[in-house]
Wavefront OBJ file of the C-alpha trace (Angstrom):
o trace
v 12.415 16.363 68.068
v 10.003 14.730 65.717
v 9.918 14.986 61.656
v 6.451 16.604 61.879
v 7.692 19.506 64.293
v 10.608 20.096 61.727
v 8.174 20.308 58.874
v 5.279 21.970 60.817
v 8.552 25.057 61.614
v 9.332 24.765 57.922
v 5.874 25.595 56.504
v 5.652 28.398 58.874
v 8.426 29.692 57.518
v 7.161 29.733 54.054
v 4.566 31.484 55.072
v 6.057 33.792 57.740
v 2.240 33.361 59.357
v 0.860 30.339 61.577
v -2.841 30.686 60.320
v -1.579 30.398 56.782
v 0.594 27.638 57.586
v -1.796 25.725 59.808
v -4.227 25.838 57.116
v -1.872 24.502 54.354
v -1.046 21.968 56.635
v -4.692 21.465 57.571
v -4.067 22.189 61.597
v -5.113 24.314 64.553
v -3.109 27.556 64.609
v -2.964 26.368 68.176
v -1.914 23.021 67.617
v 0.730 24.329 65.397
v 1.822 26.847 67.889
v 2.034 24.768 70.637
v 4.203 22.284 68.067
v 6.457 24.954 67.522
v 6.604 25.823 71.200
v 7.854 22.388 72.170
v 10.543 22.421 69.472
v 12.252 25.695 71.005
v 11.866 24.250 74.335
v 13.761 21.079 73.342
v 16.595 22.951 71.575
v 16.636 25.873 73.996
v 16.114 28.615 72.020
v 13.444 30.629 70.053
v 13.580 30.445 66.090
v 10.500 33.294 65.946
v 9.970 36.623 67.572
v 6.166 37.217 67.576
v 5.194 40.853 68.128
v 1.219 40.737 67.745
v -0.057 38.827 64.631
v 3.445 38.782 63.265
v 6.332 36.675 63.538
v 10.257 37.079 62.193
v 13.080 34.236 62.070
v 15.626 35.009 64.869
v 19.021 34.341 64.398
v 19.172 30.560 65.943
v 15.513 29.632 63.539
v 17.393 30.707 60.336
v 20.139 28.486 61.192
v 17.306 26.012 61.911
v 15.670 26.395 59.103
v 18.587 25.912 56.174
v 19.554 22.917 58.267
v 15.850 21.458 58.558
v 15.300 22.065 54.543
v 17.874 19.288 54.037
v 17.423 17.606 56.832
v 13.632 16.659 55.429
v 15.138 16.821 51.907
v 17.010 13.603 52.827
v 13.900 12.377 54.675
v 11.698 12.539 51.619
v 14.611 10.625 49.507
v 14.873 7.870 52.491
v 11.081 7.476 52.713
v 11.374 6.979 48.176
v 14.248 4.675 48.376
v 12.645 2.202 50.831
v 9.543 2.207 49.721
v 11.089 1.575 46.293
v 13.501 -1.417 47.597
v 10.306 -2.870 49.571
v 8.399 -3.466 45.553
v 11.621 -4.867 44.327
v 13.450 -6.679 46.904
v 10.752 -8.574 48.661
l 1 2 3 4 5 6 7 8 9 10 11 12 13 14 15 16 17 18 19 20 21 22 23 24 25 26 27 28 29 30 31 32 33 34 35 36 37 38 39 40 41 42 43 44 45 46 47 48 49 50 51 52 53 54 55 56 57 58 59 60 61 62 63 64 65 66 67 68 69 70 71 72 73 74 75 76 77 78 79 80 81 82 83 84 85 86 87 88 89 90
């Protein structure tokens, strides 16, 4: 599992749409499909139901999803703090 495929899933569940989220994120509804794709096939399990042009969280992408918020919440700070320490320790 990569950070982008956590915060591609994430945007699309702002949005609750992969063209809106795609273009936020300035991707291919397809590319951000098949993104999303791979992530359920590496943890097993689906985190949308798609019924047409629609999509829902299951059960298993909700629990995904309040664990990927902090997840990339900690990310972001980790990314801050080192590039921080790299102007002032070096």
């Amino acid at each position: 599992m990569e950070v982008k495929q956590l915060s591609y899933f994430v945007e699309t569940c702002k949005y609750m749409s992969f063209s809106d989220a795609a273009k936020a994120l300035f991707v291919t509804p397809q590319a951000l499909s098949k993104s999303i794709r791979n992530l359920e096939r590496e943890l097993g399990g689906e985190v949308f139901t798609r019924t047409g042009n629609s999509i829902a969280l299951t059960d298993y992408g909700a629990l995904l999803f309040q664990r990927a918020k902090g997840l990339l919440k900690s990310y972001d700070v980790l990314i801050g703090d080192m590039k921080y320490a790299s102007h002032h320790f070096s």
